[in-house]
N, C-alpha and C positions, 0 to 999 in steps of 0.2 A: 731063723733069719728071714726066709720068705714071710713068716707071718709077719715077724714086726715089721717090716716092709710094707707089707700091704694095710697093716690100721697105721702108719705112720702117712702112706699116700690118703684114709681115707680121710684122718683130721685133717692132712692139710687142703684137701678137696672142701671140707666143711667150715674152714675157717675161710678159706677163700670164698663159699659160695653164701657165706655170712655175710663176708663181705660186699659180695657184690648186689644180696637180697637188701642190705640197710640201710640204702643211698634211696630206693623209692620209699620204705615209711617215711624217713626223714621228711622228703616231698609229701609225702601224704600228709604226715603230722602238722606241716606248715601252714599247709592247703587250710588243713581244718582248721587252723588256728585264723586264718587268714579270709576263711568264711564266717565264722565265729564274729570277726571280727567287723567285718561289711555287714551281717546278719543284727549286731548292736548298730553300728551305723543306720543301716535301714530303717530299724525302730527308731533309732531317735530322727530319723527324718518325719517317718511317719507321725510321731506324737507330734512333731512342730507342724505337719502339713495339718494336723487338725486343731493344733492350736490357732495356726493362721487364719483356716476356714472359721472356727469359732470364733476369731477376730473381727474377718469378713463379712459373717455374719450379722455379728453384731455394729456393724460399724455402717453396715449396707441398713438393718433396722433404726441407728440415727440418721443415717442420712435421710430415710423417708422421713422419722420422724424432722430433721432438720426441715425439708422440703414442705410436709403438711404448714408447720410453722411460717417459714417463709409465704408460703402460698398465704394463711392466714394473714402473716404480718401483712404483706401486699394488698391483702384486700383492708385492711383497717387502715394501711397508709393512702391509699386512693377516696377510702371513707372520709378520711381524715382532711387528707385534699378538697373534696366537695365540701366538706363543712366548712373550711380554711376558706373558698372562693364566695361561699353562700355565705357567709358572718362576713367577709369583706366588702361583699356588693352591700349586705345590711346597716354595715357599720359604717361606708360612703355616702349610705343614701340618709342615715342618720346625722352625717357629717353636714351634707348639704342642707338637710333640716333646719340642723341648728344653727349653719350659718342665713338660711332664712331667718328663722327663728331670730335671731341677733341681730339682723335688718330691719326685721319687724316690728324689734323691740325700741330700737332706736326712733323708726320711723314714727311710732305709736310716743313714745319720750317726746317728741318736738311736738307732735300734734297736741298732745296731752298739754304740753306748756303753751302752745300757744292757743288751746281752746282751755285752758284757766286764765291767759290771759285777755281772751276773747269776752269770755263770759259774761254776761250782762253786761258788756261795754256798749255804752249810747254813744251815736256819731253826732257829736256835739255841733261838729259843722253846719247842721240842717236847722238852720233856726226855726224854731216851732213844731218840728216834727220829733216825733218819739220813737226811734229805729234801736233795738236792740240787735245785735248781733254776737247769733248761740253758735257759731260752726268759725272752723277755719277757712281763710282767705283761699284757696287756689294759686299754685304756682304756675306763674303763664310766661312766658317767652317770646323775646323782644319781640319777633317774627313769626308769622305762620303762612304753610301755603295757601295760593289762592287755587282755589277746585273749582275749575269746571266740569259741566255736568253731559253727557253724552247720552240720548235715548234713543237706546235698539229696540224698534217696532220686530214684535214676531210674523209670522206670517202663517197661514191655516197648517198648511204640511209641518212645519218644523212644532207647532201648538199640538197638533195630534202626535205626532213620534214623540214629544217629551211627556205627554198625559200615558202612552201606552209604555214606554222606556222605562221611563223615570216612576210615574204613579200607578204602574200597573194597571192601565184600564183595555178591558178583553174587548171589548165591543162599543163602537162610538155611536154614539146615538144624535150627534151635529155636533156643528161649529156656527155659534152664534158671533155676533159682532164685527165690527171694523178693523182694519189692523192698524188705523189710528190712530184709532177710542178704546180697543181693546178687545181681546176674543175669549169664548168661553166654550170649554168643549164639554159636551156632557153624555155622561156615560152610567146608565140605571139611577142610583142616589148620589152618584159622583158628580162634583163641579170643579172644572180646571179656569181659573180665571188667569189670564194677563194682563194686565195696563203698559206693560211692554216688557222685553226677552228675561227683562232685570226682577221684575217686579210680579210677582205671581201668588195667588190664594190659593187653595185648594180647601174643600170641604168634604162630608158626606150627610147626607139630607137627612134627617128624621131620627136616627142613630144615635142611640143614648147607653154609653155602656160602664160598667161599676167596676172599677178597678179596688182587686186583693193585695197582695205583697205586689210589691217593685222594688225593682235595684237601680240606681240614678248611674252604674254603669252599661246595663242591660239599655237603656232610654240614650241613653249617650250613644251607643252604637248603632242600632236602630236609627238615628236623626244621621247618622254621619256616613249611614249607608247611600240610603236616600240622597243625601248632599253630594258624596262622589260620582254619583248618576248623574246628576243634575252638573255639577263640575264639567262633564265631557259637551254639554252644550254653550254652559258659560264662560267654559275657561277660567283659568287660575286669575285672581287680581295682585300685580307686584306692590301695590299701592295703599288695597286696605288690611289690616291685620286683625284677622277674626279669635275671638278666644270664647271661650264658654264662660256663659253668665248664671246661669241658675237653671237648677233641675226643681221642680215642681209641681204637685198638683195647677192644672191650668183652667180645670171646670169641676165644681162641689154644688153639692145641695146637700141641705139640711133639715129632716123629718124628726119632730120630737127630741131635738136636739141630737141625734144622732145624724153623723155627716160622712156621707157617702163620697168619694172619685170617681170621676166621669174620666178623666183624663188627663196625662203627666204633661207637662210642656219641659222643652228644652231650648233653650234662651240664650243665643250669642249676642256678644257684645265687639262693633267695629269701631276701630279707630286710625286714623291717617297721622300721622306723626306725632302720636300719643296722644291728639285728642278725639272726643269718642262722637263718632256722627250719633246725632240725637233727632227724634222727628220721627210720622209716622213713613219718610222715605228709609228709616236705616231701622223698621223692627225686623227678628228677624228670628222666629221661631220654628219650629215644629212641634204639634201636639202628637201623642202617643196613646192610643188604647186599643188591648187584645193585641198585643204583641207586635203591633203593624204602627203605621203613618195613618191617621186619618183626618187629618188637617193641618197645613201650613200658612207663615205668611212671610215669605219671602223676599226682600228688599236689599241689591246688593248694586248701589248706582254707579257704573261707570263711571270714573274720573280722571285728570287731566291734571298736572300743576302749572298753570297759566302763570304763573310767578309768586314772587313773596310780599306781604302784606306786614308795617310795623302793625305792632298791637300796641295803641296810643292810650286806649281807655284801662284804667287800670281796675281791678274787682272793687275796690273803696270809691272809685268815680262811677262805677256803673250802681253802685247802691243810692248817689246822690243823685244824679240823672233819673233812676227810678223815682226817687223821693220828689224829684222835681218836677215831672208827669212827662219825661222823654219813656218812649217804648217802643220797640220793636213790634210789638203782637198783630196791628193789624197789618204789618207789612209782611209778616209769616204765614198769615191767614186764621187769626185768632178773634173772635170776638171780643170787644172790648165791653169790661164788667161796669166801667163806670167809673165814679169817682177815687181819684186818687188816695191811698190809705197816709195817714197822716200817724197813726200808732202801730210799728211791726215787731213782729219778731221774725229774723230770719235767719233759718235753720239750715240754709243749705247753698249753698254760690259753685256752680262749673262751668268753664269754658266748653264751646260744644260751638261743631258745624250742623247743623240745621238743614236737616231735608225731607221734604216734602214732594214726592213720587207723584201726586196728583196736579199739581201743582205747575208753571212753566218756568221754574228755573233753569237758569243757564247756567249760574256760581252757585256754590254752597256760601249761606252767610255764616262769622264765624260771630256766637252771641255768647253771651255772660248769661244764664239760667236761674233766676235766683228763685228759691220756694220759703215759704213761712207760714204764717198767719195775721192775719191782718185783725189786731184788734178790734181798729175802727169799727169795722163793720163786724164782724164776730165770723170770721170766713179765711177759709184756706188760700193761702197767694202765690201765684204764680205770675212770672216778668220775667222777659227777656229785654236785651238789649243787645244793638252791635258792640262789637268789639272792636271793628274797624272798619275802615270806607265800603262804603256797599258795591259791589260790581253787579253790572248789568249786563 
């Protein structure tokens, strides 16, 4: 009895202490299960964290690549821009062209019709005389101003500071003349002449030089250098409007038929209310050789509009007053050739004020120009005539 006793307390010690050992595997078992289980979790975080970064990656490689692009694009759209502004300015300035162009053409249409209808037409009016007329009429306008004429005497100092300012002269060697009559400064081979502030020559003595390639905008600036120097002692005119008239050879020679340049001239043309002052008071050039100024002659006569004047004689009445031996020429200072031509052709008629710098005009006259040929005599023709009342 004692023994079964005591294996009867031992199973039940062993079931009991079964019991109370089975409660932590359980936990353990869980545990592991539940590591297990985080332990898969974790991997799949982990493969997704390197799919993302491989995403990342890749998505950080388009973006540069998007950026190189963009960057690219940007600059072929700013290329694109310049082109876009430079073909715009191109295609304006071809715009303007052709609307010249189309002015032009018009303008050249009425001339064209009215010098066919010009053409060997005789002014039957002039009984006994033989007048063809090759060129178109001039369109003139009922009124024109009347100009008077203002002369600014220089004086030795302001003659010297424009010869060394203006013409570059290092070392003055005199000052000849009156400041009536006119002064001349001179300087080695240099000569500065004035006949007054307006009116000035400039030379260089002895000096013969052969001009290679030129560019008629290289000579254009060069003369307009010069001119804006010269500006700050003349002052701006509101009254005449100066434009460029021709670029050209202005001195040649010709050895064996081979012809040499001596020197470019550049040639303005002025005119007061569109018509053009004519006369040796309105030439008005500069010569050009070896890259410099080496002679001008400059004419730019202060003027005044004293009032308005009708223009009564018309171009067809100034051809017959011609024909009928009225002229203007010895009142302008022209020698008179002689007898009147009785057979013409005339090739050219413009309105023009008339100025003469040497001269003691008060008004500019306004005359009718007419050039041709005079059969009669077998000789080139030139006549003027007023256009309207003379002022004194």
């Amino acid at each position: 009895m004692l023994i079964v006793g005591l294996v009867t307390g031992l199973l039940v010690g062993y079931v009991v202490g079964q019991a109370q050992v089975g409660e932590p595997w359980e936990e353990v078992e869980r545990l592991k299960v539940e590591r297990e289980y985080w332990q898969d979790l974790y991997l799949q975080y982990k493969d997704a964290c390197f799919d993302l970064k491989e995403q990342l990656e890749n998505m950080t490689t388009k973006l540069y690549g998007l950026q190189v692009e963009l960057a690219e694009t940007k600059v072929d759209y700013e290329a694109l821009q310049l082109s876009y502004a430079e073909q715009k300015d191109e295609l304006d300035e071809l715009q303007g062209r052709l609307e010249d162009a189309e002015a032009t053409i018009v303008d050249l249409e009425e001339k064209i019709t009215e010098l066919s209808h010009n053409q060997g037409v005789l002014v039957k009016e002039l009984i006994g005389y033989n007048v063809t007329l090759n060129c178109s009429l001039p369109k003139v306008p009922e009124e024109a101003p009347v100009l008077m004429v203002h002369k600014i005497p220089v004086n030795q100092s302001v003659a010297v500071e424009i010869a060394t300012n203006v013409f570059g002269f290092e070392e003055i060697d005199g000052v000849e003349g009156l400041v009536k009559r006119g002064l001349t400064v001179k300087s080695g081979d240099k000569r500065l002449e004035f006949f007054s502030l307006h009116d000035i020559f400039y030379n260089e003595i002895g000096n013969l030089y052969t001009i290679g390639e030129w560019s008629e905008s290289e000579m254009h600036e060069i003369a307009n250098e010069l001119l804006e120097r010269l500006y700050d002692y003349w002052g701006t005119s509101e009254l005449i409007e100066f434009s460029l008239h021709r670029v050209g050879p202005s001195s040649i020679s010709i050895v064996d038929g081979f012809t040499t340049i001596h020197e470019i001239g550049v040639f303005f043309r002025q005119t007061v209310h569109g018509i053009e002052l004519w006369g040796p008071g309105a030439d008005f050039g500069v010569r050009i050789a070896d890259d410099r100024v080496v002679g001008v002659e400059l004419h730019r006569p202060v003027l005044t509009i004293e009032g308005y004047a009708e223009i009564k004689v018309s171009p067809m009445e100034a051809i017959k007053r011609a024909m009928s031996g009225e002229s203007a020429m010895h009142e302008l200072g022209f020698e008179i050739l002689g007898n009147t031509a009785r057979n013409l052709t005339i090739s050219d008629i413009r309105l023009l004020y008339y100025s003469d710098f040497l001269g003691n005009q008060t008004h500019l006259p306004l005359v009718y120009c007419l050039k041709g040929f005079d059969n009669t005599y077998d000789r080139e023709y030139e006549e003027y005539i007023f256009a309207t009342e003379r002022h004194s």
